[in-house]
N, C-alpha and C positions, 0 to 999 in steps of 0.2 A: 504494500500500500504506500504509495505518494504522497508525500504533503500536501498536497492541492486535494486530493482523494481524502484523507483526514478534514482537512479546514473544509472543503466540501460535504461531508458525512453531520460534522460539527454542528454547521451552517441551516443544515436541513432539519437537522432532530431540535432546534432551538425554534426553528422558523414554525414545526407541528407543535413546539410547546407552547408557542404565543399565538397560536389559531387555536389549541384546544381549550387553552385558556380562558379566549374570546367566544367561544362556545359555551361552555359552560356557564359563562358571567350571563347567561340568557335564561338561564334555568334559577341559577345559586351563584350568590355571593357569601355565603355562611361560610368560614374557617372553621365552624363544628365537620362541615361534609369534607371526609378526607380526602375524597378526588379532588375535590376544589383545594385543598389546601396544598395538597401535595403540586398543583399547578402553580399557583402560587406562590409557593416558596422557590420553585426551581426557575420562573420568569422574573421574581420582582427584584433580583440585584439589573438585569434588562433593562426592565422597567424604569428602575430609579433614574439611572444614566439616560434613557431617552424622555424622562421628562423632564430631566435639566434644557433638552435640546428643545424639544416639541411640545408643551403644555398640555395642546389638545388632539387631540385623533392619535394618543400615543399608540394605538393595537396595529391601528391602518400603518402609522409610521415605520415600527419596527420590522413589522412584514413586509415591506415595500423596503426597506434596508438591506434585510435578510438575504433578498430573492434578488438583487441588485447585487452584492457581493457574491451568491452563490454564482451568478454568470461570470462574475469578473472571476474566482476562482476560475470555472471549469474551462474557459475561454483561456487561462493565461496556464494550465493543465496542459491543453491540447497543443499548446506549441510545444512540448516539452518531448511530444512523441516521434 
């Protein structure tokens, strides 16, 4: 496995963490429900950094972040081959 293969692996399980996340927050926001919290806990150091950046639409932002570096990743990967 390649580094770009890594920070792309990375990049993708963080990007379904803060979509499952966003999912959830539609049903529950209670820290009693441990899926929800267990989401929670594993986005909100994320979170915090991208609300210093973005105030509002932080979920939309970070996904749009996410999926922006996953290209520049696998795009800067594929010259490598």
């Amino acid at each position: 496995m390649t580094a770009a293969d890594f920070i792309n692996y990375t990049l993708a399980f963080l990007m379904w963490l803060v979509f499952g996340r966003a999912v959830l927050s539609l049903w529950t926001t209670n820290m009693e429900n441990p899926i929800y919290a267990l989401f929670y806990r594993a986005t909100e150091p994320l979170y915090r950094v991208a609300r210093r950046v973005v105030p509002r639409g932080t979920t939309f932002a970070i996904i749009i972040v996410l999926i922006i570096l996953r290209i520049l990743v696998i795009k800067s990967g594929s010259h490598h081959e």
